[in-house]
Each structure stands twice: as structure tokens, then as C-alpha cells.
TORKOLZA-467415 format. One record per residue (C-alpha): residue in three letters; chain; x, y, z. Coordinates in steps of 0.2 Angstrom, whole numbers. Example, Ala and Ser with C-alpha at 12.3 -4.5 7.8 and 13.67 -1.06 7.14 Angstrom:
<rs>
r aa: ala	ch: A	x: 62	y: -22	z: 39
r aa: ser	ch: A	x: 68	y: -5	z: 36
</rs>
This chain:
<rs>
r aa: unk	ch: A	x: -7	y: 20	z: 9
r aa: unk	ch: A	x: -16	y: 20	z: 25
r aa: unk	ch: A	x: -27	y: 6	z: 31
r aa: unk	ch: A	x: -31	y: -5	z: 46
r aa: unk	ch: A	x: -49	y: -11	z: 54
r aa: unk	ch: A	x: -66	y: -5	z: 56
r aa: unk	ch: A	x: -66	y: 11	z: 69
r aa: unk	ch: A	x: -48	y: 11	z: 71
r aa: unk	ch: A	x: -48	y: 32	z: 65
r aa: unk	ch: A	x: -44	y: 31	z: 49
r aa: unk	ch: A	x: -55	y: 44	z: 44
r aa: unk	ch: A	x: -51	y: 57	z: 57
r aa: unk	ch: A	x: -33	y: 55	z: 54
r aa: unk	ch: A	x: -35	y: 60	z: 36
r aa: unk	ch: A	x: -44	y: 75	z: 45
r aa: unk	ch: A	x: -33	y: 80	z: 57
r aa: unk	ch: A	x: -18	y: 76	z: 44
r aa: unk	ch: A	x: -29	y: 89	z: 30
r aa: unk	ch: A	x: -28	y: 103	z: 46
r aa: unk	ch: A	x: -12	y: 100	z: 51
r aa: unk	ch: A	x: -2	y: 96	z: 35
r aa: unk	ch: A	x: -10	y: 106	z: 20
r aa: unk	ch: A	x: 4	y: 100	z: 11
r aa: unk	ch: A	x: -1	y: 84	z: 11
r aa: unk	ch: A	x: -13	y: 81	z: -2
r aa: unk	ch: A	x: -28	y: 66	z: 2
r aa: unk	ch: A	x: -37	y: 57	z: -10
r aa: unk	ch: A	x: -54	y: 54	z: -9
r aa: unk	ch: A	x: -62	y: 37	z: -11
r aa: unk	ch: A	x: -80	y: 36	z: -22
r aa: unk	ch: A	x: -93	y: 25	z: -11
r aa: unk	ch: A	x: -110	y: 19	z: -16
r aa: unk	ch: A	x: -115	y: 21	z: 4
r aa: unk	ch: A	x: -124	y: 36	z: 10
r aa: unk	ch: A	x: -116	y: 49	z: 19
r aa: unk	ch: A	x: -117	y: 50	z: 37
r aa: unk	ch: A	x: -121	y: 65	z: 46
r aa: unk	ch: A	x: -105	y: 79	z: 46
r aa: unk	ch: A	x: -98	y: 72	z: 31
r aa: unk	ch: A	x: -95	y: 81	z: 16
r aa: unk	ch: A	x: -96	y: 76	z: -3
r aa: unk	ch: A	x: -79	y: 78	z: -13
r aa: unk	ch: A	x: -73	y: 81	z: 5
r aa: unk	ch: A	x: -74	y: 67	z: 15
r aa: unk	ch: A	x: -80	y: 55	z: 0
r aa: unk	ch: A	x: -88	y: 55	z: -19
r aa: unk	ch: A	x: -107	y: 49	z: -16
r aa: unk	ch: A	x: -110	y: 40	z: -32
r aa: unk	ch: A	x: -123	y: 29	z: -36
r aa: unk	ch: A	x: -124	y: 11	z: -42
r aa: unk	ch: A	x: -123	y: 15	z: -60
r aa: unk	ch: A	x: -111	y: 30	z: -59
r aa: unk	ch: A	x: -98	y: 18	z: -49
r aa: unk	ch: A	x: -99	y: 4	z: -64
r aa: unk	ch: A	x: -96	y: 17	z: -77
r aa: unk	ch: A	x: -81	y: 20	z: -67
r aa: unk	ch: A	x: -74	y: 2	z: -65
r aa: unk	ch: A	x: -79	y: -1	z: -83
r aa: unk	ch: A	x: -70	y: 14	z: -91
r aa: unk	ch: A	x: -55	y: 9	z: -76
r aa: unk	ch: A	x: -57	y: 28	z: -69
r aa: unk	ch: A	x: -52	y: 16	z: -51
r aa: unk	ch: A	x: -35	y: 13	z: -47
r aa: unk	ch: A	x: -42	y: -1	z: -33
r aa: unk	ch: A	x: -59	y: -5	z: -27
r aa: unk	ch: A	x: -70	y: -16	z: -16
r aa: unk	ch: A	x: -87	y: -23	z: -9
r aa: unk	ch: A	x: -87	y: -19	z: 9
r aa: unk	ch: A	x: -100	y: -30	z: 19
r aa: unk	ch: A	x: -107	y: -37	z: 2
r aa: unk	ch: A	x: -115	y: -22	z: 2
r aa: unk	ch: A	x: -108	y: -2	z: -4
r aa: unk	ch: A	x: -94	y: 0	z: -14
r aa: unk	ch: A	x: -77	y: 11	z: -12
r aa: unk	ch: A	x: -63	y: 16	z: -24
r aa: unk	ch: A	x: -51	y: 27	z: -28
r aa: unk	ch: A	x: -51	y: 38	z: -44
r aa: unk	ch: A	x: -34	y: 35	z: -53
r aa: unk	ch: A	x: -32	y: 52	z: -61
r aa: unk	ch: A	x: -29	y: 65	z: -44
r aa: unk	ch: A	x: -18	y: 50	z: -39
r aa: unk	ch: A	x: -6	y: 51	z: -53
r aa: unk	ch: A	x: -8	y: 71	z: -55
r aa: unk	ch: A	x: -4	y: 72	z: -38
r aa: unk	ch: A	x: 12	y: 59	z: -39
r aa: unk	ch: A	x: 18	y: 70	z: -54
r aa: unk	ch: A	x: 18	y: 85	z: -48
r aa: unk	ch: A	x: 31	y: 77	z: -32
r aa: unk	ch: A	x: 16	y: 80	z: -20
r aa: unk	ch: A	x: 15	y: 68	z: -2
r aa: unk	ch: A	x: 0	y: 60	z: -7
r aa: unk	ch: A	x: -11	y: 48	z: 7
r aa: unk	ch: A	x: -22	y: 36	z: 0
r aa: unk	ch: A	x: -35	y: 28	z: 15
r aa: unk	ch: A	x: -42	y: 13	z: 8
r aa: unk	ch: A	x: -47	y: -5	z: 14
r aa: unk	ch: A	x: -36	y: -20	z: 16
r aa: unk	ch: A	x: -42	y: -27	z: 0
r aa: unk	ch: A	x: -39	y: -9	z: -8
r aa: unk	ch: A	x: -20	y: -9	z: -3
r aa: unk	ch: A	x: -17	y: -27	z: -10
r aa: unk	ch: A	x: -21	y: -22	z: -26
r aa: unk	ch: A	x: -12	y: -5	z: -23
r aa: unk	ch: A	x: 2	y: -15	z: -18
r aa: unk	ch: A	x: 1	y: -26	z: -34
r aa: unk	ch: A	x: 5	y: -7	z: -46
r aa: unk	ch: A	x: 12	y: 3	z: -35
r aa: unk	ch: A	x: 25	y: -7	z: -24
r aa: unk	ch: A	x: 36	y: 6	z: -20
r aa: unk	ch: A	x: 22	y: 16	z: -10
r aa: unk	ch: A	x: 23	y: 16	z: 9
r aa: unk	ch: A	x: 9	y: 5	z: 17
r aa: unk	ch: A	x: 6	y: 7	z: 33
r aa: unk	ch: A	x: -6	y: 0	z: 47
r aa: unk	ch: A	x: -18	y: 10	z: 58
r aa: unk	ch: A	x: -17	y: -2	z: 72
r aa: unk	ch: A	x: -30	y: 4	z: 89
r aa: unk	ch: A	x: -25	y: 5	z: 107
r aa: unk	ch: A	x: -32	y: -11	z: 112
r aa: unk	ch: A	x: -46	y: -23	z: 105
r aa: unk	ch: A	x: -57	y: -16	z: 119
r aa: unk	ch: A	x: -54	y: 2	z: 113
r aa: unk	ch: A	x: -56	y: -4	z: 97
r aa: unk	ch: A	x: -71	y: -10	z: 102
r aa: unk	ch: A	x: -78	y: 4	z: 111
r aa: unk	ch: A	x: -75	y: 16	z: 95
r aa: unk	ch: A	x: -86	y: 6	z: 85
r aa: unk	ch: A	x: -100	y: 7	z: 97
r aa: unk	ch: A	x: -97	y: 26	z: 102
r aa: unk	ch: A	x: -100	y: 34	z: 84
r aa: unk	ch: A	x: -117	y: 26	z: 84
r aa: unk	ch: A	x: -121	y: 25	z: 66
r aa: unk	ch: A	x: -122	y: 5	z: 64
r aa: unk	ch: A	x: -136	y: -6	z: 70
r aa: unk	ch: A	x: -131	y: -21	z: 82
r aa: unk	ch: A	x: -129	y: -35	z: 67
r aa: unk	ch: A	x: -119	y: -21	z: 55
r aa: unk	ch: A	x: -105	y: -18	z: 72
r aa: unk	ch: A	x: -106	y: -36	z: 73
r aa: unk	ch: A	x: -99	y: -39	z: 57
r aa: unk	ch: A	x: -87	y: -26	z: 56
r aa: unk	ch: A	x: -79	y: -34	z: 70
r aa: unk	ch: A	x: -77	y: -52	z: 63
r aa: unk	ch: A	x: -70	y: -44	z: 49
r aa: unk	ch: A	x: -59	y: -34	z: 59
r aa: unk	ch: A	x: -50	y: -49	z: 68
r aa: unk	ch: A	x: -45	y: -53	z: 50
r aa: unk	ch: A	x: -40	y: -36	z: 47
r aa: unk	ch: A	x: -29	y: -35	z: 64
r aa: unk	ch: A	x: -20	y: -52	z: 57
r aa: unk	ch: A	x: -14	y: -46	z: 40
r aa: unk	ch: A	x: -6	y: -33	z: 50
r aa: unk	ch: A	x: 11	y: -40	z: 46
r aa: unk	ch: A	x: 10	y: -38	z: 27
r aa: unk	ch: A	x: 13	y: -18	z: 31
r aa: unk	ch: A	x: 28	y: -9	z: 31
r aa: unk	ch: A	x: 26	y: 0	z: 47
r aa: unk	ch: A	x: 14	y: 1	z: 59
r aa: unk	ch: A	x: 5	y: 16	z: 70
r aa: unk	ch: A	x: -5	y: 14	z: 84
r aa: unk	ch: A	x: -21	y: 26	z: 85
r aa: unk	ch: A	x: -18	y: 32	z: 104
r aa: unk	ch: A	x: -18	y: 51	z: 102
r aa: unk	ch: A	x: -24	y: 60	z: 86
r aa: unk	ch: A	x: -13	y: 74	z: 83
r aa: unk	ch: A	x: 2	y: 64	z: 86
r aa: unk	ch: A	x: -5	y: 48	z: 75
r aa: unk	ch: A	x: -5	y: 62	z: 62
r aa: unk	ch: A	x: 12	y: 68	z: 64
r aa: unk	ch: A	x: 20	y: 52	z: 66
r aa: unk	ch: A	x: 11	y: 48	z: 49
r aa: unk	ch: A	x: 17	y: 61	z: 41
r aa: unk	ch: A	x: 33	y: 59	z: 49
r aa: unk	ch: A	x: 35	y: 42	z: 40
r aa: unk	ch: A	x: 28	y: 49	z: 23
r aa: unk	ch: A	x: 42	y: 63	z: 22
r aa: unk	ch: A	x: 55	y: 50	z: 27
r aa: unk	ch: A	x: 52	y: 37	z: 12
r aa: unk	ch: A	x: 50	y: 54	z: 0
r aa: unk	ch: A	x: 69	y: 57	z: 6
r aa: unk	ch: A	x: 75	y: 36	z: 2
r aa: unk	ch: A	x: 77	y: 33	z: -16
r aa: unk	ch: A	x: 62	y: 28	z: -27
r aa: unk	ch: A	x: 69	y: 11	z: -31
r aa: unk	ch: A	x: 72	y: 7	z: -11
r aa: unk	ch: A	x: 56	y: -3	z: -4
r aa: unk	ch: A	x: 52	y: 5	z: 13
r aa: unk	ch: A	x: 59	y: -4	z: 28
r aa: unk	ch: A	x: 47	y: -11	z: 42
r aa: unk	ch: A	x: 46	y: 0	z: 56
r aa: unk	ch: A	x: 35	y: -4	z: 70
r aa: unk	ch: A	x: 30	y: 11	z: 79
r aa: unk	ch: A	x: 18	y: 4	z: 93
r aa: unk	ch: A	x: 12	y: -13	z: 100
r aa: unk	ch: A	x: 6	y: -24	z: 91
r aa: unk	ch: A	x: -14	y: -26	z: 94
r aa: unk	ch: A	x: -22	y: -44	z: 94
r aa: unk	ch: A	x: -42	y: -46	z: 97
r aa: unk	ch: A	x: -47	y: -60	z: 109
r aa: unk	ch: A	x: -45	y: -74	z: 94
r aa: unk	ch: A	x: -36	y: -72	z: 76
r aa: unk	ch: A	x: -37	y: -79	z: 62
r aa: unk	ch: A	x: -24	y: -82	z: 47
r aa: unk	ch: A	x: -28	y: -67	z: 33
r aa: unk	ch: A	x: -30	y: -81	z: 21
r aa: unk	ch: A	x: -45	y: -88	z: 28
r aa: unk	ch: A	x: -52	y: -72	z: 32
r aa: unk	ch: A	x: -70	y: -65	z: 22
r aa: unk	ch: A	x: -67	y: -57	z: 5
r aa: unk	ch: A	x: -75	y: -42	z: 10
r aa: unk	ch: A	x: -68	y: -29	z: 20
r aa: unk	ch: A	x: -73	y: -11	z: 25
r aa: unk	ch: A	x: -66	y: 8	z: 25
r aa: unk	ch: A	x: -77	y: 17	z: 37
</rs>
């Protein structure tokens, strides 16, 4: 399970793990939002609309799902997730922090790791550099994602988003290592960068309900 703030890359890790690591299957997540420009559908993400996501949830097609902003909706078809997990496949899930609690709540021997960015700044500079939010949408996705940063520590290891291609392999990296321990080991914490803390952090148990995926 990958997940971690707003803009951190999550996105074009999956991509750069789907060039990279064609043995590596990813899911992808349905969402109510439109697509943005480059992305593909059944690609990138299922574009669905309002009542083709409720038939979903109520015939429980979604192994997790969320609001995000109070406003689109993501989740993650169960069926490829459980195909994929029976044929032995590495299989990376890149959801939300709300998505990988309730992950973490069925699957608790999966490996759940952070995307953590460079720096709060970077961070920062990410959001504003793709463009495709107005001012009040980036400045919502950053007060979530000061609570996002803080639930850091509920992760099993972390990996910080400085250089795509390695961020990739060292992903993988961790994947192939838990597929070696066995199923009944929980996977160990293994920081694998710096910590990154915005300029003020708040506990994840005050933090909003709503999170994002990108």
C-alpha cells in the first residue's frame, strides 16, 4: 500500500514503477472526479460517475473508499486486488490515508508504506507546478496535508520522493523483501529517508476526515 500527501508523486511512481517493473501489477482506483489532461481511463484511473460508484459501494465491489475534499470519490475495486494476490503477483495499491486505514483493518499483513517529499517547500512547489487546482482547492490540499505528513508514523517504512527512478526501485525493493518474510511476519519499520515536517503539525487525530489521492 502506497500513500502519503497531496503532490508528494504518488501517481508518477506508480508510472515510472509500471515502466520499470512490468512484473509488478497496480491497481487502479475508481474516482468520481474528471480526468485531467494525459490521464488515461482504466489506465491511470476508472472515471465513473456518481451512481455507477454507489452501485459499487452498495454491492461492496470496493475494498476501501473515501470522500476527498468533500467532494469526488475514490476506491479500489476488490476483485483485481484478490486475483492479483492469488496468483502470487507484487501487487501496489496507491490510495489515500483514510484508504490504507481501512486496508490496514483487512489486510494487516500488507506492507504500508509512506511517500514522504523532499521538504515541505518542495512539497509545496509540486502542488503549484502541475497547475490543475485553483488557489482555494491548493489551499486545502495543504492543510490536509500537514495532517497527512503527521500520520507518517502509523507506516511501516518510509520513502522519500527525491529522484523518481530510484523512489521506484527502492519501492519495489521493499515489496520483493516482505514477499521473501513469511506471511505471518508483520513487516518491520524501516525508514529509508528523513522524516519531512511542514512548518506546523497537527496530531492525526485531530486532523479533517477527508483526505486526497491526487
Amino acid at each position: 500500500m502506497l500513500a502519503g500527501p497531496t503532490a508528494v508523486g504518488k501517481g508518477t511512481v506508480a508510472d515510472q514503477i509500471r515502466r520499470r517493473h512490468p512484473d509488478v501489477w497496480i491497481s487502479v482506483s475508481a474516482t468520481t472526479r474528471a480526468p485531467r489532461p494525459g490521464e488515461v481511463d482504466g489506465v491511470h484511473y476508472l472515471f465513473v460517475d456518481d451512481t455507477a460508484f454507489d452501485a459499487m459501494v452498495e454491492a461492496g465491489d470496493l475494498l476501501e473508499w473515501a470522500v476527498v475534499h468533500g467532494r469526488d470519490r475514490y476506491g479500489t475495486p476488490r476483485d483485481p486486488v484478490t486475483q492479483a494476490l492469488d496468483l502470487g503477483r507484487l501487487a501496489l495499491l496507491e490510495i489515500d490515508l483514510q484508504g490504507a486505514r481501512q486496508v490496514r483493518e483487512t489486510m494487516p499483513g500488507a506492507l504500508f508504506v509512506f511517500l514522504a517529499p523532499p521538504s515541505w517547500d518542495e512539497l509545496v512547489r509540486r502542488l503549484v507546478g502541475r497547475g490543475t487546482e485553483t488557489d482555494d482547492e491548493r489551499t486545502r490540499r495543504l492543510q490536509t496535508a500537514v495532517w497527512e505528513l503527521a500520520a507518517e508514523p502509523e507506516f511501516d517504512a518510509t520513502v522519500v520522493n527525491t529522484e523518481i527512478h530510484a523512489t521506484a526501485d527502492k519501492l519495489v525493493g521493499l515489496m520483493r523483501a516482505r514477499a521473501r518474510e513469511a506471511p505471518a511476519r508483520r513487516p518491520s519499520t524501516v525508514p529509508l529517508g528523513p522524516s519531512t515536517v511542514p512548518p506546523s503539525t497537527v496530531s492525526p487525530s485531530t486532523g479533517p476526515p477527508e483526505h486526497r489521492r491526487s
